[in-house]
VEXLUM-476661 format. One line per 2 residues: number of its first residue (from 0); their letters; for each residue x, y, z of N, C-alpha, C. Coordinates in steps of 0.05 Angstrom, whole numbers, plus 5000, padded with zeros to 4 digits. Each point is the difference from the previous one (the first is absolute). Layout:
BEGIN
NUM) A) X:Y:Z:X:Y:Z:X:Y:Z  ...
REM end
This chain:
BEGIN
0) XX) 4967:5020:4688:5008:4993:5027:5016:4974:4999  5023:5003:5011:5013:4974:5011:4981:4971:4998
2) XX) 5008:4980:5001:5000:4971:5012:5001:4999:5025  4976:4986:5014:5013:4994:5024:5022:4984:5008
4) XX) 5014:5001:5021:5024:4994:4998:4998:4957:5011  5022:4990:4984:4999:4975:5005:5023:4986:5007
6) XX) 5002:4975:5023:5008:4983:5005:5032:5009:4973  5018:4998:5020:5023:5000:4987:5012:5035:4994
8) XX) 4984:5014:5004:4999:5025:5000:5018:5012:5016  5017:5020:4997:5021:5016:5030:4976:5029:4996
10) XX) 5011:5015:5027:4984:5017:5003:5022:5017:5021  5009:5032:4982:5011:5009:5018:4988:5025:5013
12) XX) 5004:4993:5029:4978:5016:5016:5032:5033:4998  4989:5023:4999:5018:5027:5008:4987:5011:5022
14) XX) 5029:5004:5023:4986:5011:5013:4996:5038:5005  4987:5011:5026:4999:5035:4996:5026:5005:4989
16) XX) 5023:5001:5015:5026:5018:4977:5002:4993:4975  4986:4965:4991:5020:4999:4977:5018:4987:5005
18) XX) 5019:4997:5014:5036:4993:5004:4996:4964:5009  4978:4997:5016:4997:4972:5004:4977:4988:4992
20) XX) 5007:4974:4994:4976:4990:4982:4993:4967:4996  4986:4986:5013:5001:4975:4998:4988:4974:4976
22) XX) 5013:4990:4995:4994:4981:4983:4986:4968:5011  4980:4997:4983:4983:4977:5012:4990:4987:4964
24) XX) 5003:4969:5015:4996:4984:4978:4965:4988:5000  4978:4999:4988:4970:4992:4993:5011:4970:5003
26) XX) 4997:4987:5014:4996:4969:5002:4975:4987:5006  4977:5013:5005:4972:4992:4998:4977:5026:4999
28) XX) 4980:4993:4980:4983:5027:5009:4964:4980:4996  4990:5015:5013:4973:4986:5003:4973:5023:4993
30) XX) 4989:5001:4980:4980:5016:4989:4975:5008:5030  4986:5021:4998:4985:5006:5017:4976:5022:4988
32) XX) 4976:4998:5009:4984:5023:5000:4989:4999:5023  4991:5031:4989:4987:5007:5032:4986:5021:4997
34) XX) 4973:4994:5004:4981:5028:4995:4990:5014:5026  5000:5023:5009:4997:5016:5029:4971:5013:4993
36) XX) 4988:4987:5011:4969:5023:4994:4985:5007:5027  5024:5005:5018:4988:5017:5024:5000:5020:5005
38) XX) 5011:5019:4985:4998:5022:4993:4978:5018:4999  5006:5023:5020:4976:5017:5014:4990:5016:4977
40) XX) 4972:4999:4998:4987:5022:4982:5010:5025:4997  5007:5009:4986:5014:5027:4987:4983:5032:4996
42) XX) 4997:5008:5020:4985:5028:4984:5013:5018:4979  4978:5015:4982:5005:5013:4970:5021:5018:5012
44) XX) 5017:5002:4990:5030:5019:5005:5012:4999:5021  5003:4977:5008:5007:4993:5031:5026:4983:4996
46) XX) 5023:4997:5012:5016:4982:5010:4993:4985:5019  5003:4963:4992:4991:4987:5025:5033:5005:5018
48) XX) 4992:4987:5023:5021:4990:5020:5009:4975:4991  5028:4999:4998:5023:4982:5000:4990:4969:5015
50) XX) 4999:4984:4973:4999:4979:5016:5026:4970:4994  5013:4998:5022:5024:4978:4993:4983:4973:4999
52) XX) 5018:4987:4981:4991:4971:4993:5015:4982:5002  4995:4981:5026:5020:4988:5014:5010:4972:4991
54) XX) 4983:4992:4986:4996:4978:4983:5024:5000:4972  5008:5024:4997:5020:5001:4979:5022:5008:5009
56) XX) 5013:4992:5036:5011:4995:5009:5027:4981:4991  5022:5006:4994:5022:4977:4990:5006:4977:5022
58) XX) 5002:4972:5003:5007:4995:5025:5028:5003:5006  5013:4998:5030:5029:5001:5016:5005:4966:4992
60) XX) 5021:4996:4982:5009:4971:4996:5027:4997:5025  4992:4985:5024:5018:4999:5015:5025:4976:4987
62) XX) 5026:5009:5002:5022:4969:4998:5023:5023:5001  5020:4991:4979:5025:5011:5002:5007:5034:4994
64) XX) 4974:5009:4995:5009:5019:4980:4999:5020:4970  5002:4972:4996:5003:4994:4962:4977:5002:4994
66) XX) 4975:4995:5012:4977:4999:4977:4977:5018:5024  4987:5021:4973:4984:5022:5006:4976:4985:4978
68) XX) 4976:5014:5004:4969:5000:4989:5002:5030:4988  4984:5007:4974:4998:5033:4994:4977:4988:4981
70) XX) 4986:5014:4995:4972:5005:4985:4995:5020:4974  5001:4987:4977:5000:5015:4973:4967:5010:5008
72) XX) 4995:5027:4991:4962:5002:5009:4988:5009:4972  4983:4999:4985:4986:5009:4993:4971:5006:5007
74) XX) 4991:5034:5004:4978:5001:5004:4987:5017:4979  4967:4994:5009:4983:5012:4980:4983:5005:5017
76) XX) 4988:5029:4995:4975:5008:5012:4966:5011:4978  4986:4981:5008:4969:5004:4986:4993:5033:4993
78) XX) 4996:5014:5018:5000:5033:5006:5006:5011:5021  5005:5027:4988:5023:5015:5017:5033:5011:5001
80) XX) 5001:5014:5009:5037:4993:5001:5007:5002:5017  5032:4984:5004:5008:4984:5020:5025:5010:5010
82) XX) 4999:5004:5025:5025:5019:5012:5024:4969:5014  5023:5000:4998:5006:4965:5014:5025:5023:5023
84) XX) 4997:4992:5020:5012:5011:5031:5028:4997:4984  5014:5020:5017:5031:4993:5000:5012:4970:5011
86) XX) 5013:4988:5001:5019:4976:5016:5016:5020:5014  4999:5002:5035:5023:5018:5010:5010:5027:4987
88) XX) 4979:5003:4996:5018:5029:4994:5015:5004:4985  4997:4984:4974:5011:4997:4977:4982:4990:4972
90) XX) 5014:5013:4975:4982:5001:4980:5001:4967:4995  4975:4993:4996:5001:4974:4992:5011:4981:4972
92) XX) 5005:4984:4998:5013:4983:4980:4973:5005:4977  5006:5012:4975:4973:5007:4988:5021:5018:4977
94) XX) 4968:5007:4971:5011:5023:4988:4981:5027:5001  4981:4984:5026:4979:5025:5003:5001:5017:5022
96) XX) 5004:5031:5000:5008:5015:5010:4982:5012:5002  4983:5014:5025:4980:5027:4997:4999:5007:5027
98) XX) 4988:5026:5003:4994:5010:5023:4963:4990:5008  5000:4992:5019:4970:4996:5002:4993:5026:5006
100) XX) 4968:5007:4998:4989:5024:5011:5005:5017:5017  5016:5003:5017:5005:5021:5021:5034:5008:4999
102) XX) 5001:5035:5015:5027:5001:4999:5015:4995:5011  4998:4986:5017:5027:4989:5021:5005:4972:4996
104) XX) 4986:4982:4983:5007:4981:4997:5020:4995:4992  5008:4975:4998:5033:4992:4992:4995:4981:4974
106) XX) 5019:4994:4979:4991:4994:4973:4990:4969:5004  4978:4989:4980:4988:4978:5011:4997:4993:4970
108) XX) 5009:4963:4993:4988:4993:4973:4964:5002:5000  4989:5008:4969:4982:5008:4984:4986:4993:4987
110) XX) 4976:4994:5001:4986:4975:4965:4974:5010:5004  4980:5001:4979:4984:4996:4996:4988:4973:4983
112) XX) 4967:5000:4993:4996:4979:4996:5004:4996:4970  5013:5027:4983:5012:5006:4977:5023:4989:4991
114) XX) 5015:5004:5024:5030:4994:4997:5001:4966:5007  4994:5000:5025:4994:4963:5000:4975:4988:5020
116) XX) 4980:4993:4972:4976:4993:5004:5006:4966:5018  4971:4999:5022:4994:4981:5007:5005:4975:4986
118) XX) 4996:4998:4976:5010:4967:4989:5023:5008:4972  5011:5030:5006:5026:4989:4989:5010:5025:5025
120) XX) 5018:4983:5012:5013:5016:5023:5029:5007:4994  5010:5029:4990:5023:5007:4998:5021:5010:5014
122) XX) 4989:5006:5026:5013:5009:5010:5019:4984:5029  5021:5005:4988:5033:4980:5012:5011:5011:5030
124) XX) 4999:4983:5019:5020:5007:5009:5006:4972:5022  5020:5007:5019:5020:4976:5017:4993:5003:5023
126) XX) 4992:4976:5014:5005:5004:5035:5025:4975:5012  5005:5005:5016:5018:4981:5010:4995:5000:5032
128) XX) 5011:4982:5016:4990:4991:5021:4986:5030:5024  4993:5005:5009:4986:5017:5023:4990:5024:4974
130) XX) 4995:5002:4983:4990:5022:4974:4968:4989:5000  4983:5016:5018:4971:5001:4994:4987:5016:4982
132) XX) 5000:4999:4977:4981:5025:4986:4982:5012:5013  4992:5023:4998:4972:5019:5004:4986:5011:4978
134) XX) 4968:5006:4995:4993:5006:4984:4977:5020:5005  5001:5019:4982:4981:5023:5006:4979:5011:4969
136) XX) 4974:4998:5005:4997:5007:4978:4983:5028:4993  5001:5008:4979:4997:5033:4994:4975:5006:4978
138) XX) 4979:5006:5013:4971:4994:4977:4998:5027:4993  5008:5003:4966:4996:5020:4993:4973:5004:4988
140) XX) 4983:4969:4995:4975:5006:4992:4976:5012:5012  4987:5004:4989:4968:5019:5012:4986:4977:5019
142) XX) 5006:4979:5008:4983:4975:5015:5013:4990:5014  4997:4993:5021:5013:4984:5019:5003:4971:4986
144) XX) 5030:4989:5004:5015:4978:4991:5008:4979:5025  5000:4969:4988:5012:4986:5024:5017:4977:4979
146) XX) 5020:5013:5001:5024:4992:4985:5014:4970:5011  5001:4987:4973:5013:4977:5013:5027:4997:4983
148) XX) 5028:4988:5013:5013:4995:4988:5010:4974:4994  5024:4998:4977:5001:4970:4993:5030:5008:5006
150) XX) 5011:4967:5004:5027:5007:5001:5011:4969:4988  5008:5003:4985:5025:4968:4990:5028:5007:4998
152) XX) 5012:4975:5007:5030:4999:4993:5006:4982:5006  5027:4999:5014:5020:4970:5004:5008:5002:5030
154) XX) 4997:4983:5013:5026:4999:5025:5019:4985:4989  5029:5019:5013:5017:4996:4985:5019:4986:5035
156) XX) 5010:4976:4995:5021:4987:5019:5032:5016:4981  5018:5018:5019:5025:4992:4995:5016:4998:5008
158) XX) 5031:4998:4990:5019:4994:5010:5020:5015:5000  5012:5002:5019:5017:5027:4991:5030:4994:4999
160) XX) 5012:5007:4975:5021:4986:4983:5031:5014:5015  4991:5021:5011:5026:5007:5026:5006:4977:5008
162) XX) 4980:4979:5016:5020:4978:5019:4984:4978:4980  5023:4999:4980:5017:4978:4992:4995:4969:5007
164) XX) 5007:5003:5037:5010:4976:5007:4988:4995:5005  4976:5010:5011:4972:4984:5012:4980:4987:4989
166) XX) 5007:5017:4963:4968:4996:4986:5015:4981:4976  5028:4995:5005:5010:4981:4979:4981:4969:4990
168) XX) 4999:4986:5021:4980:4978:5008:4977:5008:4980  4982:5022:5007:4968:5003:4998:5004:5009:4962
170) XX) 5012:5016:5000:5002:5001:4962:5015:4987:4986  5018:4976:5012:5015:4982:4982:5018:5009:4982
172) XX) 5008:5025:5016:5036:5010:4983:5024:5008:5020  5018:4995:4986:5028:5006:5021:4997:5039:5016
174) XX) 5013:4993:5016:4993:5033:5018:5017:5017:4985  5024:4995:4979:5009:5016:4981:4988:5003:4977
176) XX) 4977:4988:4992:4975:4997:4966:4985:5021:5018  4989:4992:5035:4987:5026:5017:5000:5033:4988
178) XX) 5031:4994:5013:5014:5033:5005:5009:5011:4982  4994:4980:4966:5010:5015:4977:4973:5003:4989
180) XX) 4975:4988:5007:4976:5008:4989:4993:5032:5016  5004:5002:5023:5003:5025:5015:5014:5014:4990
182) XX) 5024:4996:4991:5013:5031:4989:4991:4996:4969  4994:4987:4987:4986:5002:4978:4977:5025:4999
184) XX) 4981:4987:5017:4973:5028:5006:5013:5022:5008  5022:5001:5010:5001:5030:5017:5018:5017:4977
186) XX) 5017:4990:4977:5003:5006:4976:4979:5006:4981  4984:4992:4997:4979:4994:4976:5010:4982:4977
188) XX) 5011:4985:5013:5005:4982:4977:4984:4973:5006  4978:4987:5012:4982:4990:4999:4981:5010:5014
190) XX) 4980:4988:4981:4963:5018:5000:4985:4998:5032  5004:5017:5012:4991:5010:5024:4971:5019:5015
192) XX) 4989:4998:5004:4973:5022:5010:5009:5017:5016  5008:5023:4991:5008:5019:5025:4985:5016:5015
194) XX) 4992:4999:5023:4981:5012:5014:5010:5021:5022  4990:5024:5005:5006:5013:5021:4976:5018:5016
196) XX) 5008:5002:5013:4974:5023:5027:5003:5025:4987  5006:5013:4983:4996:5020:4987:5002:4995:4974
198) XX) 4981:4985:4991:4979:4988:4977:5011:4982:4978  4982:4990:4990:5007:4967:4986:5010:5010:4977
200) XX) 5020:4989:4992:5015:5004:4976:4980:4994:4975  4993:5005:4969:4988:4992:4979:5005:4976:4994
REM end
């Protein structure tokens, strides 16, 4: 698995088509955990009900523009497996893909406590400002479970290297060192995190 991402870091977000795509510079990130253990007792072969966790909420950075909040997550769950809500109606920033238990559902990231255990939590994904996660969990064991989950990562402050003129001041380079570090990422010719709503790149 990746590094979490650090201070000095670009990060290019893709959006649904593809065709547009924004670039943002890591100018501060601040470590976090957070363990949720309110989580409703689970009957044996049962899906619980969806619960959002509002606390892993990104905040709205009000000023010019230029600077957004987004949330690297890692979580881990003790027992059980873990269904995570769509964001709008869209596949979430992740490389975990599954159908939860029923047929009309719509595709939802996936983990067990196999794939990423409570104190090593593998499983990745991004929120950015109004992105509440939801969580649902699925007891395939013979006993009723009351699952808790862990979650670590980074809040990430950035900047977004489109306007140049605004964020010249705050990163201490000319708005042309800006707009050539931006077309740099959108080339691949400097090291970038590329992320999209139809799932996290390797």
């Amino acid at each position: 698995m990746r590094p979490m991402i650090n201070e000095g870091d670009c990060i290019l977000f893709l959006e649904n088509d593809k065709k547009t795509n924004k670039v943002y510079y890591v100018y501060k990130t601040e470590d976090f955990r957070f363990d949720y253990t309110s989580m409703a007792a689970v009957a044996t072969v049962t899906l619980g009900n969806f619960t959002q966790i509002n606390n892993l909420e990104p905040k709205q950075i009000v000023g010019d523009g230029s600077e957004i909040q987004c949330y690297q997550i890692r979580c881990g769950i003790d027992v059980g497996m873990c269904y995570v809500e769509l964001l709008s109606g869209m596949i979430r920033r992740t490389p975990f893909k599954q159908r939860r238990p029923t047929s009309s559902a719509p595709y939802v990231g996936y983990f067990d406590e196999n794939d990423s255990g409570y104190y090593h939590a593998r499983y990745e994904f991004f929120l950015r400002y109004n992105e509440v996660p939801g969580f649902a969990v699925y007891n395939r064991w013979g006993f009723s479970i009351t699952p808790i989950l862990g979650f670590t990562g980074r809040k990430l402050d950035l900047f977004d290297l489109d306007k140049p003129q605004q964020i010249t001041d705050k990163i201490g380079i000319s708005p042309s060192e800006i707009s050539q570090m931006a077309a740099d990422v959108r080339a691949g010719r400097r090291p970038a995190r590329r992320l999209t709503v139809y799932g996290m790149e390797d």
